[in-house]
C-alpha positions in Angstrom: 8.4 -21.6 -0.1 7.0 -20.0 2.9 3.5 -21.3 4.2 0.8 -18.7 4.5 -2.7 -18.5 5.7 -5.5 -16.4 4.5 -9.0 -16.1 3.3 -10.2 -16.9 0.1 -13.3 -16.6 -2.3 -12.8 -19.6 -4.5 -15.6 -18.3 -6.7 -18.1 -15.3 -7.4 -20.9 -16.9 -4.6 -18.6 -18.5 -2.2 -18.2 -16.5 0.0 -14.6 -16.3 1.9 -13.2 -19.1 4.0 -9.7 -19.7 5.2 -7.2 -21.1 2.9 -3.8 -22.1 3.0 -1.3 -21.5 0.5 2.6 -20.7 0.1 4.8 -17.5 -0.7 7.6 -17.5 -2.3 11.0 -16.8 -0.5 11.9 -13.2 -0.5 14.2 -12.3 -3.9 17.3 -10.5 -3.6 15.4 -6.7 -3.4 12.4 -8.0 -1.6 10.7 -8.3 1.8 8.8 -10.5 3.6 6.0 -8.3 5.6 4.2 -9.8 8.6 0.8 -8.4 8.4 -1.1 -7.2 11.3 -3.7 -5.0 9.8 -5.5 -5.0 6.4 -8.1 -2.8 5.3 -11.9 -3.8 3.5 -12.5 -2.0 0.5 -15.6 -2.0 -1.9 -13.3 -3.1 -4.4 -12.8 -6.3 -2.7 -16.2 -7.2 -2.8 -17.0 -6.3 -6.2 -13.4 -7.9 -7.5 -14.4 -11.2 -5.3 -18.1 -11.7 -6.6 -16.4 -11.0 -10.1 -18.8 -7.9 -10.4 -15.9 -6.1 -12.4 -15.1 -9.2 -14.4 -11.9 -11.1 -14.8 -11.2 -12.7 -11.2 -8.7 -15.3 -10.9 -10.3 -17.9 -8.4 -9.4 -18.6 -5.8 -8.7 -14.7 -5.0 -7.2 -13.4 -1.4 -8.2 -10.1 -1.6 -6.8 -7.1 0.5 -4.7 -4.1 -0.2 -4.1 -2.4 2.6 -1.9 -3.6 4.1 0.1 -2.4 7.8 2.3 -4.7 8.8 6.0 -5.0 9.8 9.1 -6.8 8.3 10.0 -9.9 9.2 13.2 -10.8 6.7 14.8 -8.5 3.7 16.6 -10.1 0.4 20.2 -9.3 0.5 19.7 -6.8 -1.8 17.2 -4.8 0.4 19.3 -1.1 1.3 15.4 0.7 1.9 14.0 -1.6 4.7 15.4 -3.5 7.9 13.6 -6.2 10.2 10.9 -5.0 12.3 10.1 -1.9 10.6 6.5 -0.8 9.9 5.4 -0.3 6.5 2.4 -0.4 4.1 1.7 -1.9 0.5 -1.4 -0.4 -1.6 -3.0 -1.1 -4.6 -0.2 -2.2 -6.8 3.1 -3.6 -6.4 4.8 -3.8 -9.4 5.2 -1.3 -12.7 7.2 -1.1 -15.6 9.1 1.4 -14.0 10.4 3.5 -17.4 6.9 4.5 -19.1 6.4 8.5 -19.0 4.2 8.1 -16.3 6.3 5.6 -14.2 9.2 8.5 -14.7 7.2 11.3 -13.5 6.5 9.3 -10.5 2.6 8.4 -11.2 3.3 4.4 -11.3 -0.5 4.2 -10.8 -1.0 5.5 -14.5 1.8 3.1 -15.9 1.0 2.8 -19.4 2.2 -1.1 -19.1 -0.1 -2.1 -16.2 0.5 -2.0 -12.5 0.9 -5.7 -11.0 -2.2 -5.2 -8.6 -1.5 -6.7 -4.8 -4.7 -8.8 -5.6 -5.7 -10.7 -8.5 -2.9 -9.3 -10.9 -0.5 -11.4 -12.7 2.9 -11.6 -11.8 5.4 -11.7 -15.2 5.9 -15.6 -14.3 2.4 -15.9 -14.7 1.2 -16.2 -10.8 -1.9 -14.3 -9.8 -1.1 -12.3 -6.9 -2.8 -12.6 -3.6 -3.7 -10.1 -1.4 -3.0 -9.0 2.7 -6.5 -11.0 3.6 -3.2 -13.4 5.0 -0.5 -13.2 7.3 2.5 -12.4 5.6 3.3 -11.2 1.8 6.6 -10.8 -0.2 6.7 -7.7 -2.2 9.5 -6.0 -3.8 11.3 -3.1 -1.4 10.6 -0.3 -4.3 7.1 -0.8 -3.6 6.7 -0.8 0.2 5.6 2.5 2.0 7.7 3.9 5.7 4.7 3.7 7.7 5.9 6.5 10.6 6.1 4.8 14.2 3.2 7.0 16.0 0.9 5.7 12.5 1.0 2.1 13.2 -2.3 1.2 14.3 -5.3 0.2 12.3 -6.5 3.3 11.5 -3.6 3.8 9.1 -4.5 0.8 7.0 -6.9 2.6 4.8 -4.9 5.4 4.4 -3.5 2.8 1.9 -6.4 3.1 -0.5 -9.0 5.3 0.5 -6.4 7.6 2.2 -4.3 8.1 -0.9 -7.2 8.2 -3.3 -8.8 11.2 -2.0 -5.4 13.2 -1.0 -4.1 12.6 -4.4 -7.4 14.1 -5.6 -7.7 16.7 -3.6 -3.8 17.7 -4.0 -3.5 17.4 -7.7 -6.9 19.9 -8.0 -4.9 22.5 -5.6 -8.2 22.6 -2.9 -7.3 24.7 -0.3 -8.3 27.8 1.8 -10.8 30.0 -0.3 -12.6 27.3 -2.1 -15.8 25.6 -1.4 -16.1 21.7 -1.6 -18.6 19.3 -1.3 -18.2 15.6 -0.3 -20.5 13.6 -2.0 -20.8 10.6 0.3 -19.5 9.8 4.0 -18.3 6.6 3.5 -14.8 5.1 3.7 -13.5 7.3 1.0 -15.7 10.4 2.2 -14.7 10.7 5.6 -11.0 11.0 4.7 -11.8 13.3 2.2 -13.7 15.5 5.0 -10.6 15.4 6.9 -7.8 16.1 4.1 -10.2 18.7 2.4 -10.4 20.4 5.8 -7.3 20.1 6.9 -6.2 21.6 3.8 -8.0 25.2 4.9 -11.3 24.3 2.5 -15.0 25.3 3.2 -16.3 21.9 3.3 -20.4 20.4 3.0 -21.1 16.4 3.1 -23.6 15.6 0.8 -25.3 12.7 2.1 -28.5 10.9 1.8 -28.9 9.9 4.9 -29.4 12.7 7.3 -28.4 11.0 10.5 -25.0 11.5 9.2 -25.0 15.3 9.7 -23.4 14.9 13.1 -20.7 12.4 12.1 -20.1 14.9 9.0 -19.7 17.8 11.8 -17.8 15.8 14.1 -15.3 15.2 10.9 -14.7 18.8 10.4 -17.1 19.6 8.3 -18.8 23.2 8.0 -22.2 22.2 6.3 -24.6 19.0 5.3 -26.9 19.0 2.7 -29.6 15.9 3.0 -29.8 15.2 -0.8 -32.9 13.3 -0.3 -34.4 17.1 0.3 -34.9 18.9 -2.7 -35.4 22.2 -1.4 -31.8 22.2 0.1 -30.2 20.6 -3.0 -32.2 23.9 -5.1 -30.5 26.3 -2.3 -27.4 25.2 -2.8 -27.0 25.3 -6.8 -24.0 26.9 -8.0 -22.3 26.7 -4.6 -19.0 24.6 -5.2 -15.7 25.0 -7.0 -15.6 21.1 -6.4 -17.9 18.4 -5.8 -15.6 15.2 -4.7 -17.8 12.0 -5.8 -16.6 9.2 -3.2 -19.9 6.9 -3.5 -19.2 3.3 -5.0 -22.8 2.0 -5.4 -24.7 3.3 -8.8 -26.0 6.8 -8.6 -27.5 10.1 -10.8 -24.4 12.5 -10.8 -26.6 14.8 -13.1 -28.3 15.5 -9.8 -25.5 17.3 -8.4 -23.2 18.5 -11.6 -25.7 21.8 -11.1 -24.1 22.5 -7.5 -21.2 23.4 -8.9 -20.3 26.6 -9.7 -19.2 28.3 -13.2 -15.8 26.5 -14.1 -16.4 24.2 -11.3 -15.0 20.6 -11.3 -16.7 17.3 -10.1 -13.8 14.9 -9.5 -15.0 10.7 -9.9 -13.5 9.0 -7.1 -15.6 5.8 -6.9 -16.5 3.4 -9.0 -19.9 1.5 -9.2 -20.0 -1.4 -11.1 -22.3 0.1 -13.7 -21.2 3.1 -16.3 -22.4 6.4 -15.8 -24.3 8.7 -18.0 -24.0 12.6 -17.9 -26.5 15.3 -19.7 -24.3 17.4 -21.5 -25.6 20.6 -21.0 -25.0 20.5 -17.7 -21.9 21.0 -18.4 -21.7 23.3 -21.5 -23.9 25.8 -20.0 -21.7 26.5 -17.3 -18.0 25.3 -18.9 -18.3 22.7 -15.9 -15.9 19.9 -15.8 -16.0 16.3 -14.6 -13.1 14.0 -14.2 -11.5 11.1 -12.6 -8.4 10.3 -9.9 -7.1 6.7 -9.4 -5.6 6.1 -6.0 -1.9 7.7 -6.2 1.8 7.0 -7.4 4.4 6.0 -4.8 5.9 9.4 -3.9 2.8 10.8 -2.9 1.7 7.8 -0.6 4.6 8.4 1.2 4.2 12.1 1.4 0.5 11.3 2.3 1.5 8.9 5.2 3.9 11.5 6.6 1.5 14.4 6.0 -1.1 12.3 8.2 1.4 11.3 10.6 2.4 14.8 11.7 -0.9 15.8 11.5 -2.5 12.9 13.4 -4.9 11.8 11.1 -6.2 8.0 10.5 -8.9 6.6 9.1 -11.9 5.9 11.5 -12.3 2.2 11.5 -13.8 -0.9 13.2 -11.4 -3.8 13.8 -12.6 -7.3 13.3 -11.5 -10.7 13.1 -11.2 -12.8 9.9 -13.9 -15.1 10.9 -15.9 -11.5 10.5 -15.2 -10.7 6.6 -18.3 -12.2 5.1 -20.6 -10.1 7.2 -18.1 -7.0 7.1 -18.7 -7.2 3.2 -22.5 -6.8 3.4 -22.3 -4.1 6.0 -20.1 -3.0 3.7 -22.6 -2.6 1.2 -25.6 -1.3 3.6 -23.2 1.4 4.9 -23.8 -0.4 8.6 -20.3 0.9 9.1 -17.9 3.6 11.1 -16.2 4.2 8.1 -14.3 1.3 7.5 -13.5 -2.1 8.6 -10.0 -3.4 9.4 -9.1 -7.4 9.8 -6.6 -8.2 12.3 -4.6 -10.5 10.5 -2.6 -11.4 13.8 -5.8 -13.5 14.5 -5.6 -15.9 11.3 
């Protein structure tokens, strides 16, 4: 067993503190990852104070995760010692369901293993890159490129991979119009993919102090959806509407910005279910629907894409003493973004 350090919520009103804790020795096809750099995600703080239900107590959140190798199993023909790489949301999957075949392991009609509070087939509930090291098997590590190994590549993980895989399955591109419904950790990256990817892109933000972040992003336009004389203005303006905000919400407000045959894509996920008036959509054969994070093949090709395109996440790095009150700035958006723990200070 290999001795490991992290931070813990050992229940739903804890709090995290540090804990200490053991990994098992790398298997025959797996690594043992040194991590420097993990990324804070809503999901975190919802999974730690339990707010989806099910947490397994006491949970080490974190998933993702930039770090380098520090040993391989003997198996191991992907990965070598001191190489950078990632791990995101899951880490294991059946591997021969219709969806693991076609490469969407996300979608795995068996269950992904999740990096944090899943359950390993010997029973163990996983723990998450809140530590400073993880074992994780070599078919589910990312090749983090050298000139993307800094902080700001550790969302690209999760809130990277969940807006790219949107925006790539739904073909945006030069000559459509897209809004981005939130400028958060998820919304920012989608500003830059959706930009970068030749769109016309608005933010759609409540706040409008964040109409020169949302400019300095890339972004063309902002709407202040707190003003409902711009929101009328701008009905029936958008092939897409891409929904990145995590805290509960109206949708209905903004299903009437899209155009005819437009598409709102659900990329967050508040705690509380949602509720749609129909004829919002029937009137104008709109269409909503849903994205989870991505499959393995297209992280990868969404870490090289950013790598030779120079695009990170904008982050704030902290230390892990700092994760309590990251979480509630978290949840006030007192944020750049996102925050990033560096773990190399456990």
């Amino acid at each position: 067993m290999i001795p490991a350090r992290g931070y813990a919520a050992e229940s739903s009103t804890s709090g995290l503190a540090p804990f200490a804790f053991e990994r098992q020795e790398p298997q025959e096809h797996e690594v043992l990852i040194d991590i420097l750099y993990c990324g804070i995600c809503h999901a975190d703080i919802h999974q730690s104070r339990n707010e989806y239900g099910g947490t397994f107590y006491p949970l080490i959140p974190g998933h993702e995760i930039i770090g380098r190798i520090k040993s391989v199993g003997k198996e191991v023909g992907r990965f070598k010692e001191n190489d950078w790489v990632g791990v995101g949301y899951f880490i294991n999957s059946c591997g021969h369901c219709s969806s693991c075949n076609e490469q969407e392991e996300q979608f795995c009609e068996n269950g992904i293993t999740l990096t944090q509070n899943g359950r390993l087939a010997d029973g163990t509930i996983t723990k998450g890159g809140y530590s400073n090291c993880i074992v994780v098997n070599e078919n589910y590590v990312l090749r983090v490129p050298d000139n993307l190994a800094t902080a700001g590549a550790a969302p690209l993980l999760c809130a990277g991979i969940t807006t790219y895989s949107a925006l790539r399955y739904n073909k945006v591109g030069t000559g459509h119009k897209v809004a981005i419904l939130g400028l958060g950790g998820l919304g920012h990256m989608a500003v830059k993919f959706a930009v970068s990817f030749g769109a016309d892109v608005s933010v759609l933000s409540s706040s409008p102090s964040k109409e020169q972040s949302a400019k300095a992003l890339g972004a063309h336009h902002f709407i202040h959806t707190a003003d409902e004389a711009e929101l009328k203005a701008a009905t029936g303006s958008f092939d897409y509407i891409i929904d990145t905000i995590s805290a509960k919400h109206d949708c209905n407000r903004y299903l009437r910005l899209l155009k005819k045959d437009g598409t709102m894509v659900l990329l967050g996920v508040p705690p509380e279910n949602q509720q749609f008036a129909v004829g919002l959509l029937t009137s104008r054969r709109r269409k909503i629907t849903g994205s989870f994070i991505g499959g393995l093949k297209d992280t990868q090709e969404m870490l090289d894409y950013c790598a030779a395109n120079n695009i990170t996440s904008d982050v704030e790095v902290i230390a892990p003493y700092y994760i309590n009150e990251a979480f509630e700035r978290t949840l006030k958006g007192d944020l750049h973004y996102r925050f990033v723990v560096d773990m190399s200070k456990i």
